[in-house]
N, C-alpha and C positions, 0 to 999 in steps of 0.2 A: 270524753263523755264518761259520766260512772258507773256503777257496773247494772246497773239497773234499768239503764235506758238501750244500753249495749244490748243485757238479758232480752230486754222487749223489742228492739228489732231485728237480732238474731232469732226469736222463737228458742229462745234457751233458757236455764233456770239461770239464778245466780251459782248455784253452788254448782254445776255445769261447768261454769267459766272460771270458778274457784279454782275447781279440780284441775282446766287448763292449765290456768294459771301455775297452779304449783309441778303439775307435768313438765312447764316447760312448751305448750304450745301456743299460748297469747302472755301478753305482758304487757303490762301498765305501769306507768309512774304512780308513785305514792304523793299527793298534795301533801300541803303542813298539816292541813284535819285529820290526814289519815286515810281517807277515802281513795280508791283506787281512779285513776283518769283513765281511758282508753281513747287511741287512734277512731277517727272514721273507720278508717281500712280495716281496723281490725274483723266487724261487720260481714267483710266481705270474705276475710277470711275464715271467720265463725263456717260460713253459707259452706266455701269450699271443703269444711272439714268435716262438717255431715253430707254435704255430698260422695265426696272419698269414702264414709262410712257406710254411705249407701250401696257404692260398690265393690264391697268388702275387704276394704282398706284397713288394719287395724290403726290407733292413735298412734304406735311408734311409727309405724312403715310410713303414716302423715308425717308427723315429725321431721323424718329422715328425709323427708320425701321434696318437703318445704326447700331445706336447705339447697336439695339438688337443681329445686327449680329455681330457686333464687340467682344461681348464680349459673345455670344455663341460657347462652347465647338466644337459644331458640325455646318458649319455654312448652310450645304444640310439642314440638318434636320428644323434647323430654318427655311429657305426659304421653305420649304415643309409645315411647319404650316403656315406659311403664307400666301402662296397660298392657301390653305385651307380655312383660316379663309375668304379670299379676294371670293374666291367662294360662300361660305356661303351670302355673302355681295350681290351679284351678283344675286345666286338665291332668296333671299329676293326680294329684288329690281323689278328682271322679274315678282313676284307674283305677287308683287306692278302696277306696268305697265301694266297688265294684267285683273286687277282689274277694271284700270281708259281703260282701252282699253272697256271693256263691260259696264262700267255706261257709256258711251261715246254711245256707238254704240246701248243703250240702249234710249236715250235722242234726235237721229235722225229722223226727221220727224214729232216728237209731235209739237204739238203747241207753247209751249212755249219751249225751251231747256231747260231752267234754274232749271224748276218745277224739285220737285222729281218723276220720275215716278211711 
């Protein structure tokens, strides 16, 4: 399909799928016109890489992420580590944020902010 028809049942622009394209995350043959072809599947896989984006996936960790599932036996199971390891990431992170959340609210009203308290 070209990239136009791909765009409109994915819900994506063309230059969305450009940008894929030249990432490294979809690809298409080139016809003799010029015009790019794409897979059915590709489709489906458009769906899965805004979904992953939804749940705070960035495009490389997709990317990387593809690969793993490509070629894991089981591919619930991998998505299940995954999410895992991505939770892990998450609560780090809120520690983190929670951390600069109380030297922040610790720093209001002094004299200088900046000082250590």
């Amino acid at each position: 399909m070209r990239i136009g028809e791909l765009a409109a049942q994915a819900g994506l622009s063309k230059d969305t799928i450009r940008f894929y394209e030249k990432i490294g995350l979809v690809s298409g043959r080139r016809l003799p016109n010029g015009y790019r072809d794409f897979s059915p599947e590709t489709v489906t896989w458009l769906h899965y890489v805004r979904t992953a984006q939804t749940l705070g996936f960035s495009l490389a960790e997709i990317g990387r992420s593809f690969e793993e599932l490509r070629d894991a036996p089981d591919s619930a199971e991998a998505l299940s580590a995954l999410f895992e390891e991505k939770i892990r990431v998450i609560d780090t992170r809120m520690a983190e944020l929670a951390a600069l959340r109380a030297d922040l609210d610790a720093r209001v009203g002094t004299g200088c902010p900046l000082r250590v308290p």
